[in-house]
N, C-alpha and C positions, 0 to 999 in steps of 0.2 A: 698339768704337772708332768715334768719330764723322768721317764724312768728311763736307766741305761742297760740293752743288754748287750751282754758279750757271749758268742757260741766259740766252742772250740770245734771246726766242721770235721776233726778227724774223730770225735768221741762217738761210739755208739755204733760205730759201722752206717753213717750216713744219718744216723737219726735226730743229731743235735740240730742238722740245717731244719728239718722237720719241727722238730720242739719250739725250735725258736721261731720258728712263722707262728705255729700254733699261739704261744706265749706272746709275740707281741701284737696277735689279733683282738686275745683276752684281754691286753693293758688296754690297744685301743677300744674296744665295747665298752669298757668299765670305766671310761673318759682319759684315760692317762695318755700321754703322749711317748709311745717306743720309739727310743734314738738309738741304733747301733752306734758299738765301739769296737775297736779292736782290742785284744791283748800285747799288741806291736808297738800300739801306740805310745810316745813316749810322755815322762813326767810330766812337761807342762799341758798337753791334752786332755789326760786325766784330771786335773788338777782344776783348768778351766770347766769342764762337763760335771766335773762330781759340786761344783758351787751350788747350780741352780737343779740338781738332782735329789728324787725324792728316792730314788730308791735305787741300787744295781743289781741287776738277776742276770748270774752266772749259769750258763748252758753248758754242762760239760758233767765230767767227774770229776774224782779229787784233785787232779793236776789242777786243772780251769778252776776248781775255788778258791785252793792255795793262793793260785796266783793272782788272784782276783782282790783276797783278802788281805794279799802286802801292800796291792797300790790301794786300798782303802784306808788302811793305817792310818789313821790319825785323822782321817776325816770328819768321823761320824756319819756317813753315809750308810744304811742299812742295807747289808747284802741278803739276797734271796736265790735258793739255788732251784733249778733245775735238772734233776739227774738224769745225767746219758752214761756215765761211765760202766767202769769193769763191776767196782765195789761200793761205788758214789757209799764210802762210808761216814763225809759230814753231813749227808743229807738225809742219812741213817738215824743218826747223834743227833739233831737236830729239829726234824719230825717233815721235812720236804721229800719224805720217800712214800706216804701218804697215797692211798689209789687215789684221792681229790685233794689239794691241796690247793686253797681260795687265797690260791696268789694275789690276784688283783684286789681282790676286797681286804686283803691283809695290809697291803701295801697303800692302798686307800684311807683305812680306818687309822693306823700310823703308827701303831703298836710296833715296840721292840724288845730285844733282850739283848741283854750285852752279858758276851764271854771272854774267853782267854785266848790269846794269844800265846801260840811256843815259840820261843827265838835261839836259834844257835847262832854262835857268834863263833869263830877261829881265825887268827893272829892272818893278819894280811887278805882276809875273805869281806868280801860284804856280807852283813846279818841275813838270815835268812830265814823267814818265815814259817810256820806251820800251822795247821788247825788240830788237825788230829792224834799226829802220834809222828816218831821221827825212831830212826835205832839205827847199829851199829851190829853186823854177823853175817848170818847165811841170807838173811829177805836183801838187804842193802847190795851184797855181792849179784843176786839174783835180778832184782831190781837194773844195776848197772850191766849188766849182761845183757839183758831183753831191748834196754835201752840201743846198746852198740850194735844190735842187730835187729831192730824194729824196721820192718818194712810197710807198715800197714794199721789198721786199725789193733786192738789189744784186746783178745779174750782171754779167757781161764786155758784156754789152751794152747797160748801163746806162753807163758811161762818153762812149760813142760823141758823143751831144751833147754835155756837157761837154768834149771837148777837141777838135770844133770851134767851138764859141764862144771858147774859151779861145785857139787858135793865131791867130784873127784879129785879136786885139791883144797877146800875149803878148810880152813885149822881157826877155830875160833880164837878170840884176843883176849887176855885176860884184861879186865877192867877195873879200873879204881876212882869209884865216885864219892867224891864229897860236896854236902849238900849244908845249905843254913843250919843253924842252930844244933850243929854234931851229928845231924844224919849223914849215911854212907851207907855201901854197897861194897865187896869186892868179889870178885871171882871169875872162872873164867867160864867164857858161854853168848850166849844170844842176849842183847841190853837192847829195851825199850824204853820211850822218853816218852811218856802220851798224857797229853792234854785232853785226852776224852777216855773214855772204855773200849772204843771199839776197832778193830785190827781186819784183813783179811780173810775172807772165809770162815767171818765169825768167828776166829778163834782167837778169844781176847785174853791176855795174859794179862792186862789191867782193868781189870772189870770194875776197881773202887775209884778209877780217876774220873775226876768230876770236871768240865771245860769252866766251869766259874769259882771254880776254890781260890786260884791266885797259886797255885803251885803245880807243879809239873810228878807226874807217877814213873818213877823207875822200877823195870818190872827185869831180873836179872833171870833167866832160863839156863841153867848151869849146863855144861857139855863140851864133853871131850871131840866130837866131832858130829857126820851129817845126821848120823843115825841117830844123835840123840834128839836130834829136832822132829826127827819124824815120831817118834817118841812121844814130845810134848804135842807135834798136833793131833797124836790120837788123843793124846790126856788131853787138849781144851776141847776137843772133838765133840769127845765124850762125857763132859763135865757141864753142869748146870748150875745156875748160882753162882756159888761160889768159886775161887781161884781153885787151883791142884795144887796141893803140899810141894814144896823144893823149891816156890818159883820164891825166890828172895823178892823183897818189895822195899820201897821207902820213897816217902815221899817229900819235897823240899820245892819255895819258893824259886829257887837260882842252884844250878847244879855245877861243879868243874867234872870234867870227867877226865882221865887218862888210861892211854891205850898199850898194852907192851911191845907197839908196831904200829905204822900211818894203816886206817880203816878207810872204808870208804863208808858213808853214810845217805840213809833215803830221807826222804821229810813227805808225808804222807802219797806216796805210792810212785814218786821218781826222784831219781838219784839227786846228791846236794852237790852244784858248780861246783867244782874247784876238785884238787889232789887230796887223796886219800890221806887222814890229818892223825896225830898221834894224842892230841889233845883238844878239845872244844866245850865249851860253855853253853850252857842249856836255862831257859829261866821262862819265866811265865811274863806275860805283860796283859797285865787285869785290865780288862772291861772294853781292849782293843777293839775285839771283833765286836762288834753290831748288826744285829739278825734283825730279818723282819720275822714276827711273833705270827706262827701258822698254826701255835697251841702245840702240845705234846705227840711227841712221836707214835 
C-alpha cells in the first residue's frame, strides 16, 4: 500500500529531512510502501499519486499541512502529520504532537476522522484554504513582514523584528461581519476566523471552536492600537479555561466580513497570496479534511 510523504526541508532548522527518513523507514517495517512527493508538484501529479494512495503524511508545520490539505480537497485521502514546525498547531488540535504517535499502525488499521475545512474566498483571488484559524490585524501585518524579510529557517525569535516594525504604525481596522441566520460582530481591533481552538503561543482567543461543527468562530479582540494586544496576550497568557470577558465572539456556518480599508490577511501562520483586500468571505466546508485517527490529543 502506497503512502505519500511530502517534507518541507526548510521546517525545523534541518529536522524535517531527518523526520522524514525516520517516517518512511517506519511505513517501510510496518509493510507500506513510502513514495516521495513534492509540494511543487503540479495538479495533475497529485491527482494521479493520490488514486492509488492509502494515506499522505505531511512533514513540516502549519504552512506544509495547509498546504498539503488544499491539494487533498476533495480527494478522500487521509492526511497524517508529522510536526517540525515553529507551533505545528494542527498537529496540536489534532493529537500528532504525541511523544509516540503509531503512525504506521494507524494508517494501516484505516481508521479516520473527517473535519472542517476554512475557506476564504475574495473577488478576483483563488479560494484559499485553511485548517486552523485565518485573521485579519497586528499577527497578519506581523506574519507578512517576517515573510518579506525571511532568510532562513523560523523560530520564536524570528518574529521579534517584525512586530516592532510592525506596532510603530499598525492602526487596527474596524470590522463588520455578517454571518447566517442574523449573527454579526462589529468593531474595531484584532478579527480571528478559526476553525479549531488553537492560535500561537497558546494563546487562544477561540477556545469554543470546534474543527467538526460545520462553522467557522469569530473571535473579535477589540483595540485601539499595539498596546492593546499586548494586553490581550497577557489576558489569554494568563487565563485558563475559559475565554477573558471583552473578547466578542460569534459563531456562523459562511461569514462576509468588511473592512474600513484593504487588510492584509494570514491563514494559519503565512500570509494569504494576493493584495491586501477590503472585503472577503469566510465559510466552513464540512467533512473536507480527512485525518488518519492517532486517537486523542
Amino acid at each position: 500500500m502506497r503512502v505519500l510523504v511530502v517534507a518541507n526541508v526548510a521546517s525545523g532548522r534541518g529536522r524535517a529531512a531527518e523526520r522524514r527518513v525516520r517516517c518512511e523507514r517506519e511505513l517501510a517495517a510496518a509493510g507500506l510502501d513510502p513514495q516521495p512527493i513534492s509540494l511543487d508538484s503540479d495538479a495533475g501529479t497529485w491527482r494521479d499519486a493520490c488514486r492509488a494512495a492509502r494515506a499522505v503524511v505531511a512533514v513540516g508545520g502549519d504552512g506544509t499541512v495547509r498546504s498539503v490539505a488544499a491539494r487533498l480537497r476533495g480527494t478522500g485521502v487521509p492526511l497524517a502529520i508529522v510536526p517540525t514546525g515553529t507551533e505545528n498547531l494542527a498537529a496540536r488540535e489534532f493529537g500528532f504532537l504525541k511523544p509516540r504517535v503509531p503512525l504506521a499502525a494507524a494508517v494501516l488499521q484505516g481508521s479516520v476522522r473527517r473535519c472542517d475545512l476554512g475557506i476564504l474566498r475574495r473577488r478576483g483571488e483563488a479560494d484559499h484554504v485553511f485548517v486552523v484559524m485565518a485573521s485579519a490585524g497586528l499577527d497578519a501585518e506581523v506574519v507578512a513582514d517576517l515573510a518579506a524579510h525571511r532568510d532562513g529557517p523560523i523560530t520564536h525569535g524570528s518574529y521579534l523584528g517584525p512586530i516592532l516594525r510592525e506596532c510603530r504604525s499598525w492602526q487596527p481596522p474596524t470590522v463588520d461581519a455578517v454571518g447566517a441566520g442574523g449573527a454579526g460582530l462589529r468593531g474595531r481591533g484584532q478579527l480571528v476566523m478559526a476553525n479549531a481552538r488553537q492560535y500561537a503561543m497558546r494563546l487562544d482567543p477561540a477556545r469554543r471552536a470546534d474543527p467538526c461543527d460545520g462553522a467557522l468562530d469569530l473571535a473579535l479582540l477589540p483595540a485601539r492600537g499595539w498596546l492593546a494586544m499586548v494586553g490581550w496576550a497577557i489576558r489569554l497568557a494568563c487565563s485558563s479555561g475559559g475565554v477573558p470577558g471583552g473578547i466578542r465572539q460569534a459563531r456562523s456556518p459562511s461569514w462576509r466580513i468588511t473592512f474600513d480599508r484593504p487588510v492584509r490577511l494570514q491563514a494559519d501562520g503565512d500570509p494569504v497570496p494576493g493584495a491586501p483586500c477590503a472585503q472577503v468571505e469566510g465559510f466552513a466546508d464540512p467533512g473536507a479534511l480527512v485525518l488518519v485517527d492517532v486517537g486523542p490529543p
